[in-house]
C-alpha positions as CSV (number, residue, x, y, z in Angstrom):
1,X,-12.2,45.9,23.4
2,X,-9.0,47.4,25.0
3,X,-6.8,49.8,23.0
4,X,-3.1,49.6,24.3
5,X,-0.4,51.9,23.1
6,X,2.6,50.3,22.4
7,X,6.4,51.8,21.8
8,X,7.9,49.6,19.0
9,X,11.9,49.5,18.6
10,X,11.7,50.3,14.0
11,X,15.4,50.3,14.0
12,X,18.3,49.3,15.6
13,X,20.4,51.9,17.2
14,X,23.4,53.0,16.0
15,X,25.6,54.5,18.6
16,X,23.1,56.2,21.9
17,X,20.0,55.5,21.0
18,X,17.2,57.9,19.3
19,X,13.9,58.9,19.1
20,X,13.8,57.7,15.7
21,X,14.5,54.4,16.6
22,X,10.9,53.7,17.9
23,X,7.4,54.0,17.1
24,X,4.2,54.6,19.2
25,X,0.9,53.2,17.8
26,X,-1.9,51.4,19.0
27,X,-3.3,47.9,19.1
28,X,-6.4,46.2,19.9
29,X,-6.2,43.4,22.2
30,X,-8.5,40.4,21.5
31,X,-11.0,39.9,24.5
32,X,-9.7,38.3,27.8
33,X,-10.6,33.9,27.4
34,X,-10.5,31.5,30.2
35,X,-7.4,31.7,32.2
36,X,-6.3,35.2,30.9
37,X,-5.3,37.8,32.7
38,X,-6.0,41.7,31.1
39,X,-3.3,44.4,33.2
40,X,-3.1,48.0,32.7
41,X,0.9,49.2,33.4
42,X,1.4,51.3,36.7
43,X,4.8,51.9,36.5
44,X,7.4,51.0,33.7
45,X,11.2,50.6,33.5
46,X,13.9,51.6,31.8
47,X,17.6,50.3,32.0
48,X,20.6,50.0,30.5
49,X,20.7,46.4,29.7
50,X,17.3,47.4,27.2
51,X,19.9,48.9,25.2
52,X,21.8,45.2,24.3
53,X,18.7,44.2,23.8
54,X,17.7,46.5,21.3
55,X,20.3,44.7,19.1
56,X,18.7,41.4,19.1
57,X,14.9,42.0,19.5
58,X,12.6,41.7,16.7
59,X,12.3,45.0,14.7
60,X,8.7,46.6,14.8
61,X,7.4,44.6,18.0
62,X,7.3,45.9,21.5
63,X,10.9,47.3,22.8
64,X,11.7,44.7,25.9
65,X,11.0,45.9,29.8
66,X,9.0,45.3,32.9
67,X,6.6,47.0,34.3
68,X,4.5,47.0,37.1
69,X,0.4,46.0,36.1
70,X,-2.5,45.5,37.8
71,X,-5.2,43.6,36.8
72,X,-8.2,45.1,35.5
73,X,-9.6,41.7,34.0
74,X,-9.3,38.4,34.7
75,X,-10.9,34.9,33.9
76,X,-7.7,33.3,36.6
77,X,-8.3,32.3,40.1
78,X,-4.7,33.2,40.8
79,X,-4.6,36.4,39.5
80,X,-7.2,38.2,40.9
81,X,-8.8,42.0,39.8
82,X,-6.9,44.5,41.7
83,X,-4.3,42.2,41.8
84,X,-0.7,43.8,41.2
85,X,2.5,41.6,39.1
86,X,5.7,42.7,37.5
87,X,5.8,41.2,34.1
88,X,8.2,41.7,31.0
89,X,5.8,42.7,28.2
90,X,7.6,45.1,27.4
91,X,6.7,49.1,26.7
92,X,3.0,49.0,26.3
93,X,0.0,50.5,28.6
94,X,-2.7,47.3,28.4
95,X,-1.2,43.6,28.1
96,X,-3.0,40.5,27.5
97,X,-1.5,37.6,29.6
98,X,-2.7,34.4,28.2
99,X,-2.9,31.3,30.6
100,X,-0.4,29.7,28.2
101,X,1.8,32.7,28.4
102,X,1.2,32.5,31.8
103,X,2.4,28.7,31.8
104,X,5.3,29.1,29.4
105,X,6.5,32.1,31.6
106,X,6.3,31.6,35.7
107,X,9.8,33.1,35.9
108,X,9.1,36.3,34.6
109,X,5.6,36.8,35.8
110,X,6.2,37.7,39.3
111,X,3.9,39.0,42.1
112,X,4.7,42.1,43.7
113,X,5.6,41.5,47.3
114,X,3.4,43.2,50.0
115,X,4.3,46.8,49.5
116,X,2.4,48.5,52.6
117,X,2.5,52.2,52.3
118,X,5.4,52.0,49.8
119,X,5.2,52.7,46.3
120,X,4.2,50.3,43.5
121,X,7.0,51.4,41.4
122,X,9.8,50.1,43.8
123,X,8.5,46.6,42.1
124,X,11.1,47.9,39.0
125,X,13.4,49.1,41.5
126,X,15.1,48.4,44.9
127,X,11.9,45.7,45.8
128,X,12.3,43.6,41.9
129,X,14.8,43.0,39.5
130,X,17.6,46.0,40.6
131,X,17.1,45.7,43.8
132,X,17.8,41.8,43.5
133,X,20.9,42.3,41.4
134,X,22.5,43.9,44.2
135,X,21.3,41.7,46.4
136,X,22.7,38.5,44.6
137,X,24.9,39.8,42.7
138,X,26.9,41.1,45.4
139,X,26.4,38.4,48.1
140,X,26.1,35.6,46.5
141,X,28.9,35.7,43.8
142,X,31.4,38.0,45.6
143,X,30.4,37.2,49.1
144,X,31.9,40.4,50.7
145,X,33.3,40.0,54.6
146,X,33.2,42.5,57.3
147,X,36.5,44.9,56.8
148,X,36.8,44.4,53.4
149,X,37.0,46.7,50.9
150,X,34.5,46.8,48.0
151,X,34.4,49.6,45.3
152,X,31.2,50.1,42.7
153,X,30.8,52.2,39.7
154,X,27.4,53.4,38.0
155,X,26.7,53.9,42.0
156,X,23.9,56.6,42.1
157,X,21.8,54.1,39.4
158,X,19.2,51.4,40.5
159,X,21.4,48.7,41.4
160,X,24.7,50.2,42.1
161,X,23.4,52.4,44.9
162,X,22.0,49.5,46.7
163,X,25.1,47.7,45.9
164,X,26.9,50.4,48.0
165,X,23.9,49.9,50.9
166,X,24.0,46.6,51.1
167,X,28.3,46.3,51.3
168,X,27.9,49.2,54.6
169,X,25.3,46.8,55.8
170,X,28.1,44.1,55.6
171,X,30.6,46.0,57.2
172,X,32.7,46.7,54.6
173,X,34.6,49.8,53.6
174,X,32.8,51.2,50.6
175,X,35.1,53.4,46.9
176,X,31.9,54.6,45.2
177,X,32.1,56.4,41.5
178,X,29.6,58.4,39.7
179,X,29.1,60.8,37.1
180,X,28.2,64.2,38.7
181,X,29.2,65.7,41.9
182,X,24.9,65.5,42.7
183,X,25.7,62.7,42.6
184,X,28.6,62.0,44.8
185,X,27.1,63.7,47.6
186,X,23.8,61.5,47.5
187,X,26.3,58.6,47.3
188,X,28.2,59.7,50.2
189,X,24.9,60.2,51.8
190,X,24.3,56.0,51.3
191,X,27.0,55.5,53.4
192,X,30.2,55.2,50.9
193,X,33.4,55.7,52.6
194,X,35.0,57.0,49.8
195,X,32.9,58.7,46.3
196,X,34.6,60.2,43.4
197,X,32.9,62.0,40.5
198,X,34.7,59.7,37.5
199,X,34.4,62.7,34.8
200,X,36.8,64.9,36.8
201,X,39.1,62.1,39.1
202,X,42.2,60.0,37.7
203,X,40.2,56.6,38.4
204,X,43.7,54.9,39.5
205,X,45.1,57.6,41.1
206,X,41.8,57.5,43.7
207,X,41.9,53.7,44.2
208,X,45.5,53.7,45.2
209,X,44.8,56.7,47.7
210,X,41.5,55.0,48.5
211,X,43.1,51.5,48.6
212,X,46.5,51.0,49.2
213,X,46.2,48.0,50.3
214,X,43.9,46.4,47.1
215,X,40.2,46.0,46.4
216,X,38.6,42.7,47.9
217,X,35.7,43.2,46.1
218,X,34.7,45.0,43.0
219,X,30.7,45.2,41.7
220,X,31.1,46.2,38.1
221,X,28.1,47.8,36.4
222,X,30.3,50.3,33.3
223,X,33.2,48.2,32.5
224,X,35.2,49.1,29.4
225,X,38.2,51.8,30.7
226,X,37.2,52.1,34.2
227,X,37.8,48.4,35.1
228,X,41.0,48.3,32.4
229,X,41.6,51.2,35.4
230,X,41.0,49.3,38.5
231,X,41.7,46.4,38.1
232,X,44.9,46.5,39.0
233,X,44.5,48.2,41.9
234,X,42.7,44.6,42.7
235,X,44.1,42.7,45.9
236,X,45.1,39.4,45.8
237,X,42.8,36.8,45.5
238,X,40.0,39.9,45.4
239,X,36.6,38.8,43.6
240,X,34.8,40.6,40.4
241,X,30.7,40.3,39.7
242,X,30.1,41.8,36.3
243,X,26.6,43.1,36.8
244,X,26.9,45.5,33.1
245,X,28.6,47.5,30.9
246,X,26.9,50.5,29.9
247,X,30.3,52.1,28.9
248,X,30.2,49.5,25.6
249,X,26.6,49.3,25.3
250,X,26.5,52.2,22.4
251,X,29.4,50.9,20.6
252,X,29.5,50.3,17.2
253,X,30.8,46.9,15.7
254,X,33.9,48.5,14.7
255,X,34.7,49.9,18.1
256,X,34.1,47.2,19.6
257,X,37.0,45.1,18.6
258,X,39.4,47.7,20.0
259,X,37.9,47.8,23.7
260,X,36.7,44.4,24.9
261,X,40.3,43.9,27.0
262,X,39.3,45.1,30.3
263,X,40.0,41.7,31.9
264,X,43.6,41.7,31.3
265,X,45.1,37.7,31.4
266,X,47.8,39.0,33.7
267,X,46.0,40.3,36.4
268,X,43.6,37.8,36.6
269,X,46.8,35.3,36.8
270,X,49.0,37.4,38.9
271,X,46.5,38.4,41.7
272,X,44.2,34.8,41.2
273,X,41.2,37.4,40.2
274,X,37.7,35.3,40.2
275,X,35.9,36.9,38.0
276,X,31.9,36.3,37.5
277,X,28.9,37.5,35.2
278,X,25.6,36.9,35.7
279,X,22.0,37.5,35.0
280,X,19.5,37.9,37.6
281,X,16.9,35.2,36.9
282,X,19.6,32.9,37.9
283,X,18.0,33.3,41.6
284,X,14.3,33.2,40.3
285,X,13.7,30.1,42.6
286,X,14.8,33.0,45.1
287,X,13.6,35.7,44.1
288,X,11.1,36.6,47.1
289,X,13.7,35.9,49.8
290,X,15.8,38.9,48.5
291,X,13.3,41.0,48.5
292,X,11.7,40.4,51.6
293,X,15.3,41.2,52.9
294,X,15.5,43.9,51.0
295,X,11.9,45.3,52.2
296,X,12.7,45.2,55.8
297,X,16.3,47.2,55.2
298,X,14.3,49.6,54.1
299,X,11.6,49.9,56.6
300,X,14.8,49.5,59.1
301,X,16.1,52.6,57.6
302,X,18.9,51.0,56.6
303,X,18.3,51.1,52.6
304,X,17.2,54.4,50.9
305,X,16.0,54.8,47.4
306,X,15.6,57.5,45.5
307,X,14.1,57.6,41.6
308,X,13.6,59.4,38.9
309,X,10.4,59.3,37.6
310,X,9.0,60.5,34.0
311,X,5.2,61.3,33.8
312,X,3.2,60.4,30.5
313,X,3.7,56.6,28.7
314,X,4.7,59.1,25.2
315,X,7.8,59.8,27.0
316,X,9.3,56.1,27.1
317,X,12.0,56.5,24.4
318,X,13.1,60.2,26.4
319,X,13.5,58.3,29.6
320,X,15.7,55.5,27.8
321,X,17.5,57.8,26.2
322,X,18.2,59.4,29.6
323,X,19.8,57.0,30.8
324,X,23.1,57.3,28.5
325,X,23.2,60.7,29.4
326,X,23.4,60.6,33.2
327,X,20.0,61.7,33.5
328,X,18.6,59.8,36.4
329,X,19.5,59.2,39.9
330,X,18.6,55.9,41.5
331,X,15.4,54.1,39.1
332,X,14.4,55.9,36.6
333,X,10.5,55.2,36.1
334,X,7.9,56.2,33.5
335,X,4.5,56.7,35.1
336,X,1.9,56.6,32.7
């Protein structure tokens, strides 16, 4: 029998999370039946969207992610020992993928593409789900052309750093903010025309030196009082992808009433603003085109990466809780 440790969420956060909020034990996973698949994590995520999560997953069960696995037993042809899949278990070392689970979830049971000599743990990063968010998320909703201008925020994270990437790639002049100067210079190091530390710049002040004449395009990962900020520093007929929000994602219910008008009516009207969320697994029927395109940027040199990595599985909650602190740059991983 397999012993897995598992991080349960025991409460729901109030405000940035805490330790107190989870709970490691153990659990015994029944033995592997016909069609099953046994995987022992490589590399596990953390995000901010975990965070809105935590609000509506079941209390004392596994806290919600992906991680990278590789099969250490398996009674399924297509899964293979030695094998290596992204899946969405959530924070535990050992996982039991039953062929109905299997069945019920093709979409989130992915295989890693072929990784050469690069590592695994780009499977929760640039080469999976960030990496993809960028790539869709930015191309496919906002479709940015050659000589236009496209600011990002969060843009030393996972996604927003490729975000900046991929809009140099396309020609495009490139307003990147982040939260430390670090982090500016790596930024500036992508490739971004222009890269402001948000903490210590007057947000509109910078976009109307950095863009007198308007954004085109505008990849929002913070929302909140930045884009109250920029967008009207939007040009006309300019297009918005709401990737996240981690500037709300801590709030209480009572704060939340006062903040959620960002997206003023009036500049959506005035300057005919399309404005677009969306989550990822939209593009699952895609999903390996964007990261074969992604994979050979990066092997072109023209997409870098950089992540923060945590060592030990007992420090899963501390990497989270990182993350609302500035403490990573690029993917944050946990390598057990």
């Amino acid at each position: 029998m397999v012993v897995a440790k598992v991080w349960n969420l025991v409460r729901r956060p109030e405000g940035t999370p805490r330790m107190e909020d989870f709970a490691l034990v153990e659990e015994q996973l029944p033995p592997c039946g016909e069609g099953d698949v046994l995987v022992e994590a490589v590399a596990l995520s953390v995000d901010p969207y975990m965070r809105y999560r935590a609000k509506i997953i079941p209390l004392n069960g596994p806290m919600f992610g992906s991680q990278v696995a590789k099969v250490i037993e398996s009674k399924n042809p297509e899964w293979p020992v030695g094998t290596h899949l992204v899946h969405y278990e959530g924070w535990r070392t050992h996982s039991l993928l039953t062929a109905q689970h299997i069945k019920e979830n093709q979409f989130t049971i992915k295989p890693m593409p072929e990784m050469g000599n690069l590592p695994l743990s780009l499977g929760i990063g640039i080469l999976g789900m960030p990496g993809n968010t960028a790539y869709f998320g930015l191309l496919d909703i906002c479709n940015p052309k050659a000589g236009e201008t496209v600011l990002v925020n969060g843009a030393a994270g996972a996604v927003g750093s490729a975000v900046v990437q991929i809009a140099k790639i396309k020609g495009c002049t490139v307003i990147a903010f982040a939260g430390s100067d670090e982090k500016v210079a790596w930024v500036k190091e992508l490739g971004a025309d222009y890269a402001f530390n948000y903490k210590t710049t007057n947000v509109s002040e910078a976009l109307g030196k950095a863009a007198p004449k308007g954004i085109d395009v505008y990849f929002d990962n913070v929302g909140g009082k930045f884009t109250a900020e920029a967008l009207p520093h939007m040009a006309n007929l300019g297009r918005v992808s709401v990737c996240g929000a981690i500037s709300t994602y801590n709030e209480k219910k009572e704060e939340a009433a006062t903040t959620n008008g960002a997206f003023k009516e009036s500049f959506l009207i005035q300057k005919q603003l399309r404005v677009e969320g969306f989550l990822v697994h939209r593009w699952n029927g895609r999903w390996l085109e964007g990261l074969n395109q992604l994979k050979e940027w990066i092997l072109q040199g023209k997409l870098k990466y950089k992540e923060t990595e945590f060592h030990g599985f007992d420090n899963m909650p501390k990497a989270f809780i990182g993350l609302f602190h500035g403490e990573n740059t690029g993917k944050a991983v946990v390598l057990p």
